[in-house]
N, C-alpha and C positions, 0 to 999 in steps of 0.2 A: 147764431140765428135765434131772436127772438119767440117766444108763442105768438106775440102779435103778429109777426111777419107771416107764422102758416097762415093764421087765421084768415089774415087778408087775402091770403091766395087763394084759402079756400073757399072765401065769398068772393073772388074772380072768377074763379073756376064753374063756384053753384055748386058746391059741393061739400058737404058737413061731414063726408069720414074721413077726421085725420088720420085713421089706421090706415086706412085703403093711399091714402097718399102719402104715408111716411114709408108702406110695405113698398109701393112702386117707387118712389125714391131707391130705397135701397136696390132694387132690381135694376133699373137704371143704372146707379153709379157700378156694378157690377159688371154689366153686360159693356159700357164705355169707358168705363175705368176714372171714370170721376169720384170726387166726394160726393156723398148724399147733399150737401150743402148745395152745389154746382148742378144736381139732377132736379133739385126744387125749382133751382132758377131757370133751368131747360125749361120745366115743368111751365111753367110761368109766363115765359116769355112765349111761347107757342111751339117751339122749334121739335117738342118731342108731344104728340097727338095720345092722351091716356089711352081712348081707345085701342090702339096699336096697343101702347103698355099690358093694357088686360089681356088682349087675347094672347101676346106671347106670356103672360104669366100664366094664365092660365094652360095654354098647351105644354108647358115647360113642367107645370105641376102632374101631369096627366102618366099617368106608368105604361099606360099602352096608347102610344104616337098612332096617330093615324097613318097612313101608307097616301105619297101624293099621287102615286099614279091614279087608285080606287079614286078618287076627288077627282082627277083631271076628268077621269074617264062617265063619270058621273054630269061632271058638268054638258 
């Protein structure tokens, strides 16, 4: 995969942090068992929604998980 090729996805996308989309790549190919190459193209083609990607990255990062019941029970 070329640089031009992120590039382009990332002005599909509207979005200039290659870091932020090469780190969800890899979480991606991780969590599906693809290559990063294959999660770009997910990434791309619409089938995998970054937002989703963030916030499981983000809760995944988190050392203290929040409890679903306290959330259900909140709502």
């Amino acid at each position: 995969m070329t640089a031009t090729y992120i590039i382009d996805i990332m002005r599909k996308l509207n979005d200039n942090n290659r870091y932020k989309l090469t780190f969800f790549a890899i979480n991606i190919a991780r969590v599906r068992g693809v290559s990063p190459v294959k999660a770009i193209q997910l990434i791309e083609s619409g089938e995998i929604d970054l937002k989703d990607v963030e916030e499981f990255v983000i809760k995944s990062l988190q050392k203290v998980q929040p409890n679903k019941d306290k959330e259900d029970k909140n709502e």
